[in-house]
Each structure stands twice: as structure tokens, then as C-alpha cells.
N, C-alpha and C positions, 0 to 999 in steps of 0.2 A: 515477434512477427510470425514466427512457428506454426502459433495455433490460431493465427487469424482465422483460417478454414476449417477448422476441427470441429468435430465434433464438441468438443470440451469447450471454447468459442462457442459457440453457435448456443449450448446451456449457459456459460457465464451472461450472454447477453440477455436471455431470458428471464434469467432469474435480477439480471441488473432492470432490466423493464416492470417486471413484475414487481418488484422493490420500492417503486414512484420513487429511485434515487434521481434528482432531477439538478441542473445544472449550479446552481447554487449552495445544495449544502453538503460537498465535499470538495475536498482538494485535491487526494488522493486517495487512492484504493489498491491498498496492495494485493496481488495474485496469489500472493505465495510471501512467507516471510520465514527468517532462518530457524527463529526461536518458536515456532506455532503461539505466537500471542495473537490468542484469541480472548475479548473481553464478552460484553453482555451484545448478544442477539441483536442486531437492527432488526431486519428481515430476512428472510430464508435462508440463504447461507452468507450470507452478509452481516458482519458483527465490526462493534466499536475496536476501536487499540484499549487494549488492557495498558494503561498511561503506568502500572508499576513492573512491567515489565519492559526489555529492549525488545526495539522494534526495526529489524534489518533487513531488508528484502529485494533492495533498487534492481534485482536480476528481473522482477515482473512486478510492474505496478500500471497503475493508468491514472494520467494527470487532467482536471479538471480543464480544459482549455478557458472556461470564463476567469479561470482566477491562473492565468499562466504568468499574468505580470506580480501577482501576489507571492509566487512561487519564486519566479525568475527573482526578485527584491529582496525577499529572503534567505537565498541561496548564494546569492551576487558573492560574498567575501567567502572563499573559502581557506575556513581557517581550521578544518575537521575534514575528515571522511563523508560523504554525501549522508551515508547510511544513517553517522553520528550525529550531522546537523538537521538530518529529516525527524530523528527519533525527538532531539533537544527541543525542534519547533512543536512535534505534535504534544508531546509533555508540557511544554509550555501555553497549550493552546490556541499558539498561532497559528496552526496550520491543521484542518478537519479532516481525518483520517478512518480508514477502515480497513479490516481484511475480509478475505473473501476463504471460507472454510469450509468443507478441508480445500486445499492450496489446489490452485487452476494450475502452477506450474513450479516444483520446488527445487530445492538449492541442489546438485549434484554432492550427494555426499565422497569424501575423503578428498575434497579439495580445499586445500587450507586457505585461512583468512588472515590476517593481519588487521583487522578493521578491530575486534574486542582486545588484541593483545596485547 
């Protein structure tokens, strides 16, 4: 909610308009992810998840509202870390994913994780 008003906002939405990403063919969009996986190019600085590398970022993402019940259904059992179950769906192809490069908002470095360990 930070950079609602930001500068950096105000270009992610632009370049999201600019993109024709349009309400149906994503589910999420990550802002910023830990490992910088970035796959091939969608549009401007909008690229695919590289599906062979992990993909953790739940600190900044943006969730599709048309497919919230798709999401919420998927998510329902948690029997993983969000991060780990969000990575397994989009590997699996259940869930259409993107990141936004370079990261609109990134991880604070030297705060430890427990989620890969």
C-alpha cells in the first residue's frame, strides 16, 4: 500500500495499461520476487515466471480480482508456506503468473527466511 501514490505506482500502472494485460489472462503479478526469476518478455517490463526456477515474493504481488475465487480454491488447504503453494500452482499451470522487472518493490535484504529451509 506504500507505493500506491508513488511515483513507481503511477509507472507500474502504465506500463500495466500499456501491456493490454486485461482481466482475464492473469492471476497474479508479482512486483518484486526473492530469487529475480524473470522468464521470456511478455511486454515492456512485464515477463512470464521462468516455471524452472522458484518463485517467492507474496511481500508484493497483485491478485487478479476476476479469478479471486479461483485463487481463494486453490489456496483453501494450507498445507505449505503461501510462497511454496503459489510457486507448486504456477509450475503446475494452475495458476497464470508474471513478474514485473526490474522489481517495483524488493525483499529487504539480511532478513532471514525460513520458507526455502
Amino acid at each position: 500500500d506504500g507505493i500506491r501514490d508513488s511515483e513507481t505506482w503511477l509507472e507500474f500502472r502504465r506500463v500495466l495499461f500499456r501491456s493490454n494485460m486485461n482481466n482475464d489472462n492473469f492471476d497474479i503479478i508479482f512486483l518484486g520476487n526473492t530469487f529475480d526469476n524473470v522468464g521470456l518478455q511478455y511486454k515492456e517490463n512485464i515477463y512470464h515466471i521462468d516455471k524452472n526456477k522458484k518463485t517467492v515474493g507474496t511481500f508484493a504481488y497483485i491478485i487478479n480480482n476476476k479469478n479471486i475465487d479461483k485463487i481463494i480454491s486453490l489456496t483453501k488447504l494450507i498445507d505449505e508456506s503461501i510462497d511454496i503453494k503459489l510457486n507448486n500452482l504456477i509450475v503446475s499451470n494452475l495458476l497464470n503468473a508474471y513478474v514485473v522487472y526490474p522489481n517495483v518493490i524488493s525483499y529487504k535484504e539480511g532478513i532471514l527466511s525460513e520458507i526455502l529451509s
